[in-house]
C-alpha positions, 0 to 999 in steps of 0.5 A, a space after each residue: 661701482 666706481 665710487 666703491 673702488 675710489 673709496 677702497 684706495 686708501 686701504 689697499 696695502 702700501 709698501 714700507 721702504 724695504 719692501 719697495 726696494 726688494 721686491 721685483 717691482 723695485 724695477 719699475 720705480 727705479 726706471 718709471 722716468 724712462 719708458 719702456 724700452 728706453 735705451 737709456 741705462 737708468 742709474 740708482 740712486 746716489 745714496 745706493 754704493 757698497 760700502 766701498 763707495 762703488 755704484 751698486 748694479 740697478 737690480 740689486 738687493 739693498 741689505 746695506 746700511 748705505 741704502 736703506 731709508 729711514 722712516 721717521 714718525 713724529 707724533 704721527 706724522 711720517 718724515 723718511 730720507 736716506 740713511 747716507 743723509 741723515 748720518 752725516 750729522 753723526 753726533 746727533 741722536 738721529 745721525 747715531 745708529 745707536 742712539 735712535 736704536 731705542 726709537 726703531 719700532 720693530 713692528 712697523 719698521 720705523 723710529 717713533 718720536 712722540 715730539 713737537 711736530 712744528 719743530 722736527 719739520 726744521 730740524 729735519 730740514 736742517 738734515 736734508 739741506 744743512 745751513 742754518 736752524 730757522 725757528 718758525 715762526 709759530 714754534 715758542 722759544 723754550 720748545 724749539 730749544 728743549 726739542 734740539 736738546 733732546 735731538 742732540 743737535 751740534 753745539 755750534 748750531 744751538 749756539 748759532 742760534 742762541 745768538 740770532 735769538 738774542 742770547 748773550 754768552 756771557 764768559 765768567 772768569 773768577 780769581 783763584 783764591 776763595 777771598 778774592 772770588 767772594 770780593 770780586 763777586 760782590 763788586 762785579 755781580 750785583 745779583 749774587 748776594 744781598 751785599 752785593 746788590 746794595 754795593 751796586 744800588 750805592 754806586 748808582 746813587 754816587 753816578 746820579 749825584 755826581 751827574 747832578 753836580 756836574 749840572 747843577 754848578 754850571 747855573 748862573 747863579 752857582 757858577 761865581 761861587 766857585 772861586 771870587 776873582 783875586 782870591 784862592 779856591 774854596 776848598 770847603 764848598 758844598 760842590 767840592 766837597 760833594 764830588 770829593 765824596 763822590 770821587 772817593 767812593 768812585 776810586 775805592 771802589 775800582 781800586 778794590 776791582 783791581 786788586 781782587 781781579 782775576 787779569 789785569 790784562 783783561 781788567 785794563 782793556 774792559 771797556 766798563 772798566 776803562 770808564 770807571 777809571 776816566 771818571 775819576 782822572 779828571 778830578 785828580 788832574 783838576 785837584 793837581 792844577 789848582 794845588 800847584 798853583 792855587 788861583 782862581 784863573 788856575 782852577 777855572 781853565 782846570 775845570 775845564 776837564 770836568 766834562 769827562 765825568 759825564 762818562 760817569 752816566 754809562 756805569 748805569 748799564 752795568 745794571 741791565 741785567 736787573 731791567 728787562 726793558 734796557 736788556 730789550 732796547 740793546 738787544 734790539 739796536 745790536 740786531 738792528 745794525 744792519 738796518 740802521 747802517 742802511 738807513 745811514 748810506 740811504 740818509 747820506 747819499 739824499 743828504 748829497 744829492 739835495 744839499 748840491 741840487 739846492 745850491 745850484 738852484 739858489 746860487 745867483 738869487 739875491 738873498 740866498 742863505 745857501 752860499 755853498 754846498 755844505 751849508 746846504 748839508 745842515 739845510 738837508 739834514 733838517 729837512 730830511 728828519 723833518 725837524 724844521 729850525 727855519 735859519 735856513 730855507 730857500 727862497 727860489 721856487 726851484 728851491 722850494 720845490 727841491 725842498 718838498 721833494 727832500 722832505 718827502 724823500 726824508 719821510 720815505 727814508 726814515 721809515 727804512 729802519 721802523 720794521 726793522 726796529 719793530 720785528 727785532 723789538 718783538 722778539 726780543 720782548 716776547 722772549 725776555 718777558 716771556 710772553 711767546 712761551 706756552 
């Protein structure tokens, strides 16, 4: 017998919100915390005021907008909260009385939604407790963002998210006038036209030989061809006449950019635009030198400067967008800055404490190679990352022992970033390959 009534306890009849809060027994749930014959005056609810914003009376009747309580069923699972709560995202489709209007079924009084589960459990935390959209961690990237499109969530959250997620907002400002939009799309977006993808395929051709040249001239054998000692440069050499080649294409190139740009102001205070006009400053500067006095001491001690056309390498980025593998890696080391920064204080501060202990420890010891502490820094660090050149190592038994415990200590420190690093990699990559979509 009593097994027959446990098991009629799920049919028996349930309350709606409604029901609970206007029946007689709606006493009772309001006052259940405080026992029969309580002193105490319980108080309502903090969502149940009139709508002047005064405390209603315990024994009332709730027929009003701030006290009713919304039954949310999602693919059939039931949310409920106070109206007052979900309404202050008013933008929202939930927050909106009458954009979920459509939703409310009459019959059961509640708003249906035939929507992702998983998803609405965040989203409906982010109405009850506000902050941050968390994705979790079994939600795919394209339904969590396809659920807060439908919902309506604010743009500043969606935006908010984008960002934790590795979304980058790129602004696009084109010129006015329709020549120079179509020039300046054509230099600045290789994925707009054929043309355009060529133009940039060239640039990096002219970026791999000019790096080249910059290395291939400094071999010994390659290195007295340059100039003969007594005698003016040679114009007509093959690295001259390459690089001048190359650093032609390279100041056409951002002379065109500049004069099709949309801001000169924005224009000189892009970073990959300032690159550009580095790389080629050298080469002028080199050129004027020798030109005024055309010697071979001259044109040495001017090609001096050359070094910075090794900048010349960063203009490889500008293709990220066409590899998803770099798009990866700098998503990856921006997400990751926090932890690399921690990496760097903990990597300084066992720098310090093991380059002192081993000064002191191998001060007074004939043939010591740590005479002073910042010797015992490049010791540290060499022993920290675990690299081990051997020019400098201590020869005391206490020394030897601190050098073990920096070498473990280095170990242990370099796996700070490694999770880190891991996690956002994963992400990244699942998102940008799509692997973590349906």
């Amino acid at each position: 017998m009593a097994v027959a009534l446990l098991n009629q306890a799920p049919y028996r009849r349930t309350f709606s919100s409604r029901e609970r809060l206007n029946t007689e027994e709606a006493n009772e749930l309001w006052s259940h915390h405080y026992g029969e014959g309580s002193k105490r005056t319980p108080r309502p609810h903090p969502g149940c005021r009139s709508k002047n914003g005064d405390l209603l009376p315990l024994r009332h009747q709730c027929a009003l907008d701030t006290c009713d309580r919304l039954v949310i069923n999602v693919a059939g699972k039931y949310f409920e909260s106070w109206r007052t709560i979900i309404e202050r995202h008013p933008d929202t489709l939930l927050g909106d009385p009458i954009k979920r209007q459509k939703f409310f079924d009459k019959k059961k009084n509640e708003y249906f939604f035939d929507r992702h589960r998983p998803t609405f459990e965040a989203i409906f935390q982010y109405y009850m407790y506000g902050g941050r959209l968390k994705r979790p961690p079994t939600v795919p990237d394209d339904i969590f963002l396809s659920e807060m499109e439908f919902f309506e969530i604010e743009q500043d959250v969606v935006e908010e998210y984008r960002r934790d997620e590795g979304y980058v907002a790129e602004k696009i400002v084109l010129p006015e006038k329709g020549f120079q939009r179509k020039i300046w799309m054509t230099m600045e977006y290789p994925e707009t036209s054929m043309v355009a993808y060529i133009i940039a395929i060239v640039s990096v051709i002219f970026t791999v030989v000019s790096i080249a040249l910059f290395c291939v001239e400094t071999l010994p054998q390659f290195n007295s061809t340059h100039c003969v000692e007594g005698q003016q440069p040679d114009f007509g050499e093959t690295f001259f006449v390459l690089e001048t080649i190359c650093t032609a294409f390279f100041t056409l190139e951002v002379l065109i950019r500049l004069a099709v740009c949309p801001s000169k102001k924005k224009f000189f205070t892009d970073f990959k635009n300032l690159v550009d006009i580095t790389a080629v400053v050298p080469y002028y500067v080199t050129l004027f030198n020798t030109l005024s006095d055309p010697t071979c001491a001259n044109s040495k001690s001017s090609a001096s400067l050359a070094f910075l056309r090794v900048i010349r390498l960063v203009r490889v980025f500008k293709l990220t967008k066409h590899s998803a593998g770099l798009q990866v890696l700098i998503l990856t080391f921006k997400a990751s800055f926090g932890g690399l920064c921690l990496f760097l204080v903990a990597l300084g501060v066992c720098i310090l404490v093991f380059s002192s202990a081993v000064y002191f420890a191998e001060v007074g010891i004939p043939g010591s190679q740590i005479n002073s502490i910042p010797e015992g820094f490049w010791w540290a660090i060499i022993t920290m990352t675990t690299v081990g050149y051997g020019d400098v190592v201590p020869v005391g038994p206490l020394g030897k022992l601190i050098g073990m415990s920096c070498a473990l200590a280095g170990v242990l420190t370099l796996a700070i970033p490694v999770p880190i690093i891991t996690e956002n990699f994963n992400k990244f990559y699942a998102h940008k390959t799509g692997r973590g979509r349906l």
